[in-house]
PLY file of the C-alpha trace (Angstrom):
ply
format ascii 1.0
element vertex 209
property float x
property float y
property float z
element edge 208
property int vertex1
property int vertex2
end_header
38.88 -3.71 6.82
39.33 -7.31 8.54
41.38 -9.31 6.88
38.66 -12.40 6.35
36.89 -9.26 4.33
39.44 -9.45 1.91
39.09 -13.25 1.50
35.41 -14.20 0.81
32.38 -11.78 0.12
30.62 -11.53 3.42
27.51 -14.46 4.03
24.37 -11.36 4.32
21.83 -13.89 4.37
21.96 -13.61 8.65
20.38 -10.27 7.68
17.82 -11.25 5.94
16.95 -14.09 8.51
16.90 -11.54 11.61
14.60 -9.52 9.49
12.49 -11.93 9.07
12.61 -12.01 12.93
12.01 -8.55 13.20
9.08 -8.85 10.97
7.49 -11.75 13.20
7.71 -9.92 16.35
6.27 -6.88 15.12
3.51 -8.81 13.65
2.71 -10.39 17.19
3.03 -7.76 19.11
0.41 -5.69 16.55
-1.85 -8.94 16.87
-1.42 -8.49 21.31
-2.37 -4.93 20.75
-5.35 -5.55 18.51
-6.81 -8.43 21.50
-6.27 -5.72 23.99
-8.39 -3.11 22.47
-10.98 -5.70 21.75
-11.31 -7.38 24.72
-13.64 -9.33 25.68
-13.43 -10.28 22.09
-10.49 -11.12 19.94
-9.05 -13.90 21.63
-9.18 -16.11 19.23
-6.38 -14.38 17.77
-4.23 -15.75 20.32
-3.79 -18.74 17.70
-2.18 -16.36 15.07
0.40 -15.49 17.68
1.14 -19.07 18.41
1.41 -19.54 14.77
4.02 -16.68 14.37
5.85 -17.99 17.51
6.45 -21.36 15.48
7.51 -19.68 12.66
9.94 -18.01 14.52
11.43 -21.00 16.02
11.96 -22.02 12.62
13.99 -19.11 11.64
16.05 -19.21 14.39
16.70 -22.93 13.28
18.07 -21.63 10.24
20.24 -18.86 11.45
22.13 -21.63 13.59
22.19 -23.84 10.49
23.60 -20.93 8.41
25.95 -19.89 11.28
27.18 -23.70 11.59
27.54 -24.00 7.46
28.93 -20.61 6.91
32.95 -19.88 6.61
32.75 -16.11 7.21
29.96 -13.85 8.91
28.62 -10.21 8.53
29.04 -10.47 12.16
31.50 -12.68 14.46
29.95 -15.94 15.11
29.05 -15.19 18.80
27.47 -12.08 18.12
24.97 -13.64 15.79
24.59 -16.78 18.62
24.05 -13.83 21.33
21.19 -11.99 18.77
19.08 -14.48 17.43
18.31 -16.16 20.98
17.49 -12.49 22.40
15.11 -11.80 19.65
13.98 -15.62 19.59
13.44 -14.83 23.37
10.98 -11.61 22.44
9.06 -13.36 20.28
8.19 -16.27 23.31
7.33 -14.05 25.93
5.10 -12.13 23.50
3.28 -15.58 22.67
3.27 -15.86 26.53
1.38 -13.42 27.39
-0.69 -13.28 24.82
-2.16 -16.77 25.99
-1.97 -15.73 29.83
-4.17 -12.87 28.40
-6.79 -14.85 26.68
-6.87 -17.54 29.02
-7.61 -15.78 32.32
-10.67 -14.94 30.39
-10.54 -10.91 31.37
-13.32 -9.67 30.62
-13.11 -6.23 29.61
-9.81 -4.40 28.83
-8.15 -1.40 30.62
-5.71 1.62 30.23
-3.03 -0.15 31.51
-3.28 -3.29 29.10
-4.10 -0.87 26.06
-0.60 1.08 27.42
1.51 -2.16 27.53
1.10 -3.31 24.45
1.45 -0.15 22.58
5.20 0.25 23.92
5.21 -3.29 23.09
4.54 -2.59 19.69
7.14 0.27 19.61
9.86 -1.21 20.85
9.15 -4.12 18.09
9.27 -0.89 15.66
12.82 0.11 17.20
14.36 -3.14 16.71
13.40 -3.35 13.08
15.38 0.19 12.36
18.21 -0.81 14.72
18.42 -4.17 12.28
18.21 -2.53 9.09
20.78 -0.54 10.25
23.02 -2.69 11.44
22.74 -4.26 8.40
25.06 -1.60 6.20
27.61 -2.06 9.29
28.22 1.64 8.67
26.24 3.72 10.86
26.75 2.39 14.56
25.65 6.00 15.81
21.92 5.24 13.92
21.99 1.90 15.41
22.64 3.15 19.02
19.87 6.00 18.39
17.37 2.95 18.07
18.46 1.18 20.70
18.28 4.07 23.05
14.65 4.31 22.48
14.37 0.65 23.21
15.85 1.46 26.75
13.09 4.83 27.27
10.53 2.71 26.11
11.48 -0.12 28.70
11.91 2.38 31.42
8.47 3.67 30.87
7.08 0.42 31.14
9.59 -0.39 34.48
7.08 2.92 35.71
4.34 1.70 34.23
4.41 -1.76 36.13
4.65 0.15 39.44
1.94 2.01 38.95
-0.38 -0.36 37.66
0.59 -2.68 40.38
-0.25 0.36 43.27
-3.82 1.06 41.63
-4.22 -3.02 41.42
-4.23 -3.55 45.12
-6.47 -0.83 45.39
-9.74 -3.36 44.03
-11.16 -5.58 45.87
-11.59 -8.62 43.61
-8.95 -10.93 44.84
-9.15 -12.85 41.22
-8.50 -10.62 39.19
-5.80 -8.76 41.12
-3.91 -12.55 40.98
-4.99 -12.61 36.73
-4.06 -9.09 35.88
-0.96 -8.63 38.31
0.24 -11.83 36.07
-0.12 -10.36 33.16
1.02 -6.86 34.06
4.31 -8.85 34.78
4.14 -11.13 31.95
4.22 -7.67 29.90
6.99 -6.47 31.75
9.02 -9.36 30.70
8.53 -8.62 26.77
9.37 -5.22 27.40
12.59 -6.60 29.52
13.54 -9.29 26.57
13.25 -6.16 23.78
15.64 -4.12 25.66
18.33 -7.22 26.20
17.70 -7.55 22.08
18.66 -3.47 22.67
22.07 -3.97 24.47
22.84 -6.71 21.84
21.82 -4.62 18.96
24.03 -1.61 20.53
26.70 -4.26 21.26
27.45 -5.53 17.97
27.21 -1.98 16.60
30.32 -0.43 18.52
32.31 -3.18 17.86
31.92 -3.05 14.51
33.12 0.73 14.17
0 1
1 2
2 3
3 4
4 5
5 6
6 7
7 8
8 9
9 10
10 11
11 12
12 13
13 14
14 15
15 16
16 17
17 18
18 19
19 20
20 21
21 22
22 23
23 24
24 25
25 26
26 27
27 28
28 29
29 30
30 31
31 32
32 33
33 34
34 35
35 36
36 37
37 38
38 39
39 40
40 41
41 42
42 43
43 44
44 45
45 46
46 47
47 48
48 49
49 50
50 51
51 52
52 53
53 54
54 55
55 56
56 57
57 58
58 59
59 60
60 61
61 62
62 63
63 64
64 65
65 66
66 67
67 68
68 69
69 70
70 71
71 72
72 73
73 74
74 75
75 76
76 77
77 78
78 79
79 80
80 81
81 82
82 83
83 84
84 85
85 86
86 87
87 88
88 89
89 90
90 91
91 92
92 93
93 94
94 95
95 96
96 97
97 98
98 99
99 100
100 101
101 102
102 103
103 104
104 105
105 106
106 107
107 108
108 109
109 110
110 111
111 112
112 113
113 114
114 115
115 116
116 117
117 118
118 119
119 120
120 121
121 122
122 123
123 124
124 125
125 126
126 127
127 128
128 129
129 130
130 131
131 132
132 133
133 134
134 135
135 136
136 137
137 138
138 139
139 140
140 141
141 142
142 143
143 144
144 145
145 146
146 147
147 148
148 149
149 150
150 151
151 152
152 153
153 154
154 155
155 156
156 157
157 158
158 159
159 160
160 161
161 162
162 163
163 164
164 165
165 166
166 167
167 168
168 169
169 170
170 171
171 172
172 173
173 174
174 175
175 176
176 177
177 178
178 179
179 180
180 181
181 182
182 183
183 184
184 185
185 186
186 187
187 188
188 189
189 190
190 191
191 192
192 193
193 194
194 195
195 196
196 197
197 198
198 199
199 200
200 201
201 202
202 203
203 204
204 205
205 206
206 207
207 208
């Protein structure tokens, strides 16, 4: 036991705030997995996702409020500053390419958008378990199990970007090789973000043990 554990009960409020985090992202990335099984319809649900994107921004306001009013932390003061960008950062890139998505105006889906998304949306799954676990600072072993589904899940989608790219060139319609290659990538980059929210998660776990 730390010594500042003895002093003051422990602030668990930065729990509760990257839970609410959690909770956002999972909610937009089940709202970019919904427009991709409905295209060309649903894209008006690109809104919601820029709605959950500002409510995000607003939590992460408050964790750095709560970090800058708090004397003691669950968690040392940098590794809350490194978490709540990373997941801050998931929840942008999701709202990214959700618009890059419904603006191109695609006009029917495909296996590779429908594929995307789903890891998308399980990786957002995995980073609610790795939270609530980290949040008994107890079980760093269940915390690393999460995260090292994060990192399968990203390496499947590292695959699945090469191979969508390879088929991609095969079409002949210049335009939407540009629009889809764009989002393919703009996918990628969620599934990149969730893993860095991974390392952190994995991170803060071992050095709490």
């Amino acid at each position: 036991m730390r010594i500042r554990d003895l002093i003051l009960p422990e602030d668990k409020v930065f729990f509760v705030l990257f839970r609410e985090m959690a909770e956002k992202i999972t909610e937009a990335s089940t709202t970019l997995n919904e427009i991709t099984h409905e295209l060309p319809d649903g894209t008006e649900k690109s809104h919601k996702v820029r709605q959950i994107e500002h409510l995000g921004d607003e939590i992460t306001k408050k964790i750095y409020e709560q970090l800058n009013e708090s004397l003691i932390t669950p968690l040392e003061p940098d590794e809350i500053a490194r978490l709540a960008p990373a997941l801050d950062d998931v929840l942008d890139k999701i709202d990214w390419v959700t618009h890059q998505l419904c603006n191109y105006g695609i006009p029917e889906t495909n296996d590779v958008l429908k594929e995307y998304s789903y890891l998308i949306q399980l990786s957002a799954t995995e980073i609610t378990h790795a939270l609530d676990t980290l949040a008994t600072l107890k079980d760093p072993e269940g915390v690393k199990t999460h995260t090292l589904e994060i990192s399968r899940l990203y390496n499947l989608s590292t695959e699945l970007l090469s191979r969508a790219i390879l088929e991609l060139f095969k079409t002949k319609d210049l335009l939407m090789i540009i629009k889809l290659k764009d989002i393919y990538e703009g996918m990628a980059k969620v599934m990149e973000k969730c893993n860095d929210v991974g390392h952190a998660l994995n991170d803060i776990a071992m050095s709490h043990t």
